[in-house]
N, C-alpha and C positions, 0 to 999 in steps of 0.2 A: 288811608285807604286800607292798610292791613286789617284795623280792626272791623271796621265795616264786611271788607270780604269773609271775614272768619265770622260776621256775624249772620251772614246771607249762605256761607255753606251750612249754617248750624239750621237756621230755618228749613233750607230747603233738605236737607237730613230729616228734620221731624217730619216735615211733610211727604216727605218716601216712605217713612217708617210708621206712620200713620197707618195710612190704607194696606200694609203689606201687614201688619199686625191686625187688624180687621180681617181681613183674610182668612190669616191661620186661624183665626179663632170662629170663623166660620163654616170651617173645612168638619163633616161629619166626625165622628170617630171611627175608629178603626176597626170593621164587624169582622167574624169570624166567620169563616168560610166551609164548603164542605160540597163534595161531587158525590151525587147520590148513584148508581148503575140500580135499573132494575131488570131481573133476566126472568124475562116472562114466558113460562110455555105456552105454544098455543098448538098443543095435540088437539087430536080430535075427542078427545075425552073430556076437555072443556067447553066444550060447544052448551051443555047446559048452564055452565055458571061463567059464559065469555061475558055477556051485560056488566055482571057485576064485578069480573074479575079487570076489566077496563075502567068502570067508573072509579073504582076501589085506586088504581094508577092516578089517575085524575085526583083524589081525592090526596092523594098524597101531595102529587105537587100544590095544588092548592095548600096544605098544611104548611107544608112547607115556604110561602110567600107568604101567609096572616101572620099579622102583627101581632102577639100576644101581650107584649108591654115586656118583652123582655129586650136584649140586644139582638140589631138587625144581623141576620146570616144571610150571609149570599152563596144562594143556592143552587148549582146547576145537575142535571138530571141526564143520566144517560136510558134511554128504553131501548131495549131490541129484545127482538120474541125466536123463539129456535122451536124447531120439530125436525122431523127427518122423512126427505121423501127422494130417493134414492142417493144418501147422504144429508150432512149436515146442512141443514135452510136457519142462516143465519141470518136478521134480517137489524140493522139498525133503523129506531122508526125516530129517532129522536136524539141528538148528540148534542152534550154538553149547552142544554138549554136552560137561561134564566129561570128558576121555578115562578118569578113575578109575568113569565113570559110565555108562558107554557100554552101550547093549544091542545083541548082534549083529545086524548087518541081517541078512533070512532071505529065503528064496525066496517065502515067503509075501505078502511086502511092496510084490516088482515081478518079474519075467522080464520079458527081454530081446523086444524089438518092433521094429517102424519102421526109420524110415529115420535118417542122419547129421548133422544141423543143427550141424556144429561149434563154426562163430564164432559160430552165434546163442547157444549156451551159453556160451562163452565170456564172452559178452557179457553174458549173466544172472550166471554166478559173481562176473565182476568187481565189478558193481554188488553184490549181496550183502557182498562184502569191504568196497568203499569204504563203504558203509554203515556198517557194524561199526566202522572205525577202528582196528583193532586195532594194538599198537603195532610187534610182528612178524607174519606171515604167510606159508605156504605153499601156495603153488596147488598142487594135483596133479591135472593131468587124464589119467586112464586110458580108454584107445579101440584097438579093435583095427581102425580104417577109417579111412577120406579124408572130408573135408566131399563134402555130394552136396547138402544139402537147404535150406539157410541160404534164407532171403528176409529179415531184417530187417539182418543184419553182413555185411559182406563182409571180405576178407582183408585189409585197409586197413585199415578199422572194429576188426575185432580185435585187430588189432595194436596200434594206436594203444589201448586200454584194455589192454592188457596192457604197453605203455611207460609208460601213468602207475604202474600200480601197481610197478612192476620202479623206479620213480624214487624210489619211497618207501622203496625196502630190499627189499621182499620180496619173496620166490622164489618160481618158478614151474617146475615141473616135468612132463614128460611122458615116461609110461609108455605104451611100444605091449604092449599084450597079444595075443602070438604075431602081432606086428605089427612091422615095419623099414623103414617108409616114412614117415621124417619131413620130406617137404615139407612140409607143412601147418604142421606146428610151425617149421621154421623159414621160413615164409613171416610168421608172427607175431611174429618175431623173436627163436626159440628160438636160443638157441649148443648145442651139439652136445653138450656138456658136461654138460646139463639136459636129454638125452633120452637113453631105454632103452628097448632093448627087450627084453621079460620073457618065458621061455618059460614056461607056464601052470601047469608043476608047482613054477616056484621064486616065483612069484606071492606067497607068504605069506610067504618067507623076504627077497625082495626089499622089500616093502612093510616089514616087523619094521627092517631096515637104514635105511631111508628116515628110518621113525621116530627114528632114534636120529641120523641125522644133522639133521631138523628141531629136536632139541632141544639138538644143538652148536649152534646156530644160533641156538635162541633164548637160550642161555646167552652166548653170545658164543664157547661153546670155536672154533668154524668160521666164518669171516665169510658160507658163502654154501654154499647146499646145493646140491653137484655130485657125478657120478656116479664113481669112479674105475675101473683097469682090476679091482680084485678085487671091485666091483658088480658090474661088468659078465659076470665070471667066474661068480660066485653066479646072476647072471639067466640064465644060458648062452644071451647073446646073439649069439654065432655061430652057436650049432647054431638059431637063431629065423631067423640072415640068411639060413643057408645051404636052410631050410624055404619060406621066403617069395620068395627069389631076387634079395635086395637085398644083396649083396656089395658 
């Protein structure tokens, strides 16, 4: 009887061990991940390029869900839009959303108001990331103006929360929308490298790029999401310098 038994746990061993090794070998691999924040202004000084400065959002997270044959990233997306109308209007339109999952933001949702509370948003974005923890991240703040309105951050203040999270790995990026005046950014300690400026019809096609290099980034293909001269070519940010008069 002994051997029989020992030969009936051996069977039914294989037969556990079977389907459980099918399994593992079924199971995806392991994607690299990455939480994108986008801090959108929606003054009233956008109200001419709001179309494309939403679709341009859209276009991103879509970038971000296409499969280019590379490794899958799973990608979630934070949107909230700031102005100032007697104080900071911080508004989250979208938190920690699958980009495979994403619904377009529409004009129904917000237009463009108020005034420029920069570092005070800034200051709100940052706090939402640290919260999160995410293990990559990319800041994107898209604005076509100067800080005017801020009472709780100043350019100190912002800076200084935008150097904890830049110490952790992750990037931060700023897009001027038909905009070439990056003091402001780099008064927060922006390098030059991490800011563009976008002319309002290449908006969708700059953002789709952006995408694709946040998720070298979070793959590890890119250590650090910067701008180069054929971004720059695609944003047609000369004919933006030479419109705005910041050569």
């Amino acid at each position: 009887m002994k051997p029989a038994r020992t030969a009936l746990a051996l069977l039914l061993a294989l037969g556990l061990a079977a389907p459980l090794a099918s399994t593992a070998a079924a199971k995806p691999p392991r994607t690299a991940s990455i939480h994108s924040y986008i801090l959108l202004d929606r003054t009233g000084s956008m109200e001419p390029i709001w179309a494309e400065a939403l679709s341009s959002v859209n276009a991103y997270a879509d970038g971000l869900a296409t499969l280019d044959g590379g490794p899958r990233v799973d990608a979630d997306i934070t949107l909230a839009a700031f102005d100032a109308q007697d104080g900071l209007q911080f508004d989250v339109l979208r938190s920690g959303v699958d980009a495979e999952r994403w619904r377009d933001v529409t004009n129904d949702e917000l237009s463009p108001r108020g005034m420029t509370p920069l570092y005070d948003a800034i200051g709100k974005i940052v706090t939402l990331a640290e919260k999160d923890r995410p293990e990559k991240a990319v800041i994107v703040i898209m604005t076509d103006g100067e800080e005017n309105s801020s009472t709780e951050m100043t350019k100190k203040s912002a800076k200084a929360a935008l150097d904890r999270i830049r110490s952790k790995g992750w990037e931060v990026v700023f897009l001027g929308t038909e905009f070439s005046n990056f003091n402001d950014a780099e008064g927060v300690g922006q390098t030059s490298s991490r800011n563009m400026a976008v002319s309002k019809e290449q908006l969708s096609d700059s953002m789709r790029g952006l995408a694709q290099k946040s998720k070298d980034y979070a793959t590890g293909a890119a250590p650090t999401v910067e701008f180069n001269a054929q971004d720059r070519a695609v944003a047609k940010e000369e004919e933006v310098k030479q419109r705005t008069g910041n050569q």
